[in-house]
C-alpha positions in Angstrom: 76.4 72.0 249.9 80.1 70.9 249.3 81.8 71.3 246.2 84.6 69.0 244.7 88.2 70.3 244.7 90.5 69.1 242.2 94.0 68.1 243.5 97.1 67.6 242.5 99.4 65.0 244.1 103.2 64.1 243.3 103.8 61.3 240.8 104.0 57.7 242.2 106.6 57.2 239.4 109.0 59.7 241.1 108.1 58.9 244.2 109.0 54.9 243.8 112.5 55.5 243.5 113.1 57.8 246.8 111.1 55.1 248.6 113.7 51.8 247.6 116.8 54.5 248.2 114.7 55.0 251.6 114.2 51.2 252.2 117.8 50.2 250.9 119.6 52.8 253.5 117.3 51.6 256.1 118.4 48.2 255.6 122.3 48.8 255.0 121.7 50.8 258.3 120.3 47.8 260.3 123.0 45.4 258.6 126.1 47.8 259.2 124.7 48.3 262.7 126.9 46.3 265.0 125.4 47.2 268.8 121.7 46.6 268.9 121.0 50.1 270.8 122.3 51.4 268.0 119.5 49.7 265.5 116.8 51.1 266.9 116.7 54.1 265.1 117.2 52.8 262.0 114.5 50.0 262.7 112.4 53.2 263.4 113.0 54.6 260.1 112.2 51.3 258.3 109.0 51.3 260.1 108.4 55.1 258.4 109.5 53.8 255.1 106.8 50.8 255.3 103.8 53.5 256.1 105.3 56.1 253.6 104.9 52.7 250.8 100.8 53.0 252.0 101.1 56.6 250.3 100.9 55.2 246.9 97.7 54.9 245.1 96.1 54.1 241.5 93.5 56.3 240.0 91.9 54.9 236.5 91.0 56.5 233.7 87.5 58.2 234.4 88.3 57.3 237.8 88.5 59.9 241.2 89.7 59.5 244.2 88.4 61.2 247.3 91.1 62.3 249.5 89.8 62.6 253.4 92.0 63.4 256.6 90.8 62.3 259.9 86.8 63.4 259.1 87.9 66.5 256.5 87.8 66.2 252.9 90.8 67.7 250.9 90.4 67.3 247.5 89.7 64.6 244.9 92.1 63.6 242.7 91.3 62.8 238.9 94.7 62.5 236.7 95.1 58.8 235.8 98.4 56.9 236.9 100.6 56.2 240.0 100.2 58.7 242.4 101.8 59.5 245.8 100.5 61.2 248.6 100.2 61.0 252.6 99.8 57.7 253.3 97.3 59.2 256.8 94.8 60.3 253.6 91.3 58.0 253.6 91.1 57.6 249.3 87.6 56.6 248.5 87.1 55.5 244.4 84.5 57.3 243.4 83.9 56.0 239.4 83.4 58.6 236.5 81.5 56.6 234.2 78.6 56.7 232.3 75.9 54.1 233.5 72.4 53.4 233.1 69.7 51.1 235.2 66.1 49.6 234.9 64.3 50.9 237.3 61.8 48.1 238.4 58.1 47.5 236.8 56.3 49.7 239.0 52.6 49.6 239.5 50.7 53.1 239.6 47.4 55.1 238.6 47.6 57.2 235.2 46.1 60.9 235.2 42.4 59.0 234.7 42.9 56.6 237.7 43.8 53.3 235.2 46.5 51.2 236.8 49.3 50.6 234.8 53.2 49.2 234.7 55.7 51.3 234.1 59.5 51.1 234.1 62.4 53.5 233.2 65.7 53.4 231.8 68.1 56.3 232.9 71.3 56.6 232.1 73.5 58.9 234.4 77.2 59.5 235.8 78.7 61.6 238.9 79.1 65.1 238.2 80.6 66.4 241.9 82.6 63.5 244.1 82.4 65.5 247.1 78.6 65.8 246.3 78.2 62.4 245.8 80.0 60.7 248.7 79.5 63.5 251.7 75.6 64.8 250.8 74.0 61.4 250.7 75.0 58.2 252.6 74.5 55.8 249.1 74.9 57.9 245.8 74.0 54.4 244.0 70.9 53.8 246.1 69.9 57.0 246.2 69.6 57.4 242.0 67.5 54.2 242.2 65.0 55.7 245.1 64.9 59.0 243.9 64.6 57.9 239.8 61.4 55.5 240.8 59.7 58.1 243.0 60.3 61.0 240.0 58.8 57.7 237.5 55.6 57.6 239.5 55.1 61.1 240.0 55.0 61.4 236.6 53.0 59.2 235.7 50.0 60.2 237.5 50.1 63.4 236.2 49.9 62.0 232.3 47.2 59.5 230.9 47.7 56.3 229.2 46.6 57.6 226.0 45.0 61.0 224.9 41.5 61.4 224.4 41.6 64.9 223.3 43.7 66.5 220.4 46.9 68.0 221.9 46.7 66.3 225.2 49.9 64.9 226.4 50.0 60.9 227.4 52.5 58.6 228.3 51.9 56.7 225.0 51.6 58.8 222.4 54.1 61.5 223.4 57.1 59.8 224.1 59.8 62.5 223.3 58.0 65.4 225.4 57.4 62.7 228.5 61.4 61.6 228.8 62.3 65.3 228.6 59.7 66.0 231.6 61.6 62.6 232.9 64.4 63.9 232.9 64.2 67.1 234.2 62.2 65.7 237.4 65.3 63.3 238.2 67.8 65.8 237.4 66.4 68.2 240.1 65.9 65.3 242.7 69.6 64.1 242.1 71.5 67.6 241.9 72.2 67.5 245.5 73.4 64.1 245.2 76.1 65.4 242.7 74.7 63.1 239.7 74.1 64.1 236.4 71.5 63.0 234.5 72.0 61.9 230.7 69.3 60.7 229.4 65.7 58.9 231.0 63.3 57.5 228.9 60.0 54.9 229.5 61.2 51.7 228.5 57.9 49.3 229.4 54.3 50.9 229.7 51.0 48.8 229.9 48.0 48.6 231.4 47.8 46.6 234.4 46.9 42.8 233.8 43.4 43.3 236.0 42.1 46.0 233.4 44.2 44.6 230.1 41.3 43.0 228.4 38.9 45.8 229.2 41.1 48.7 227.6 42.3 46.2 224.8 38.4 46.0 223.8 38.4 49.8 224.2 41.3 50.6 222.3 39.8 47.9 219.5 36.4 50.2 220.0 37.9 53.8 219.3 39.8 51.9 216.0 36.6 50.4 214.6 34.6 53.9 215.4 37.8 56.2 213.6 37.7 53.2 210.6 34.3 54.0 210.6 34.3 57.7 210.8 36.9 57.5 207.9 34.5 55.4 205.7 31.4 57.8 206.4 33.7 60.6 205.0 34.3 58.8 201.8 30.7 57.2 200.9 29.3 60.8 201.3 32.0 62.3 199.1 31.2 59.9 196.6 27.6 59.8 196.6 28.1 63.9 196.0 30.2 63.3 193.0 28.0 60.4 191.8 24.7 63.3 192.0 27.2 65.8 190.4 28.0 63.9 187.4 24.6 62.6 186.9 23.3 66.5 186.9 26.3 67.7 184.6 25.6 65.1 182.0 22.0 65.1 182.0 21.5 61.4 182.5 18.8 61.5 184.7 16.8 64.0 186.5 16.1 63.0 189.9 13.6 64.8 191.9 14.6 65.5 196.0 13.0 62.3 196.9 14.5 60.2 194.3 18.0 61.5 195.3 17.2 60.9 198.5 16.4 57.2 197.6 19.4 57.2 195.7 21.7 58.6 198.6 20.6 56.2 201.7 20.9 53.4 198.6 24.2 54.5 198.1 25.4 54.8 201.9 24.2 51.1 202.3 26.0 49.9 199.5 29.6 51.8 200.7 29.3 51.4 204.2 28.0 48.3 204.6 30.6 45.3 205.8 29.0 42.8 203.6 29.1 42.4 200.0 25.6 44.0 198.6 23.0 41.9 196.5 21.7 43.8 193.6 18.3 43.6 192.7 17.1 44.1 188.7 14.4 46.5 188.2 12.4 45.3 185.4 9.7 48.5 185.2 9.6 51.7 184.7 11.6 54.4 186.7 8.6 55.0 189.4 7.5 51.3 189.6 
């Protein structure tokens, strides 16, 4: 693996001024110069002065340039200004910024087999320059490959949602599936010389071939917890309802009237519809 060099080059603001005192001598040469043998060294110098002007170079802030000679890397440069060095140096811009992509809506099989869409957002910079432009031919294209491929991966290891308590999914545990996000494209991209900031799930649904089926589903387990929820209750009450009838000697029920009483009870709090009383005009057993 190669690992960045930082570099320091000479200042293009103190270079600029050798370089016109160069060009003006060169010229006052040529001018002065009465017998044209006698030019051609000074035309030779110009000609070094006008490749030694190729030498100069801008770096921007969070910026780097890659210094190469002929197939070597020598160092990258990362102070911001003017800077001068050989003008025979290849300087490739590598940028230092913090950016982010979309990955594409991509179609795969949760943990369960269910297809669904999913698409990330991650949000990364270049950590090593000599990483990222002599270990991979397309830093750029290669955080896009490798960030989908890490996406899918993960997702077939994860359900859509968790049928057990605990279980991780891709929609309920959203903080512990970036992390494990994350971490899967930072190892992919390390020898790439990209760090990874932050990846996160930024559209998940089923696929539109099954939509309807889990919608119905999903609409299934809520009316069964709903239900569940009101089971709980109407029990709780009808216990405190036989409580408070036995501490305050209303009534005394024998086990088959509270047993009347409870399923009477349980159909009058559980039921969906609004229950129609009915008077009774006799006695307690008729």
């Amino acid at each position: 693996m190669m690992a960045e060099r930082e570099r320091s080059v000479m200042s293009g603001w103190a270079a600029v001024p050798v370089l016109l005192l160069a060009l003006g001598g060169c010229i006052w040469g040529i001018v002065s110069t009465a017998e044209t043998l006698w030019m051609i060294p000074w035309l030779v110098l110009l000609a070094i002065v006008g490749v030694c002007w190729c030498g100069l170079f801008v770096v921007n802030p969070n910026q780097a340039r890659v210094l190469q000679l002929l197939g070597a890397y020598s160092g990258t440069v990362k102070e911001p200004g003017l800077r001068w060095s050989s003008p025979f140096y290849l300087k490739r811009a590598v940028s230092l910024r913090v950016r982010n992509f979309e990955s594409a809506m991509l179609k795969v099989n949760d943990h369960d087999g269910n297809p669904i869409d999913i698409a990330a957002v991650v949000v990364w910079k270049v950590a090593d320059t000599a990483e990222a432009c002599f270990e991979v031919d397309d830093y750029e294209h290669f955080v896009r490959v490798q960030s989908e491929a890490a996406l899918r991966n993960l997702a077939t290891r994860y359900p859509y949602d968790a049928h057990t308590e605990g279980q991780l999914s891709l929609r309920g545990s959203t903080a512990e599936i970036a992390d494990q996000l994350k971490a899967e494209i930072q190892n992919r991209l390390t020898k790439a010389g990209v760090q990874v900031l932050e990846a996160r799930i930024a559209n998940l649904s089923y696929a539109q071939e099954i939509a309807s089926a889990m919608l119905r589903r999903q609409q299934a387990s809520a009316v069964i917890a709903a239900r569940q929820k009101i089971v709980e209750g109407a029990v709780g009450m009808v216990e405190m309802a036989l409580a408070l009838l036995c501490k305050n000697h209303i009534v005394e029920l024998d086990e088959e009237r509270k047993a009347a009483m409870v399923s009477n009870l349980l159909v009058v709090l559980c039921s969906e519809h609004q229950v129609q009383p009915v008077v009774n005009a006799g006695t307690l057993h008729h």
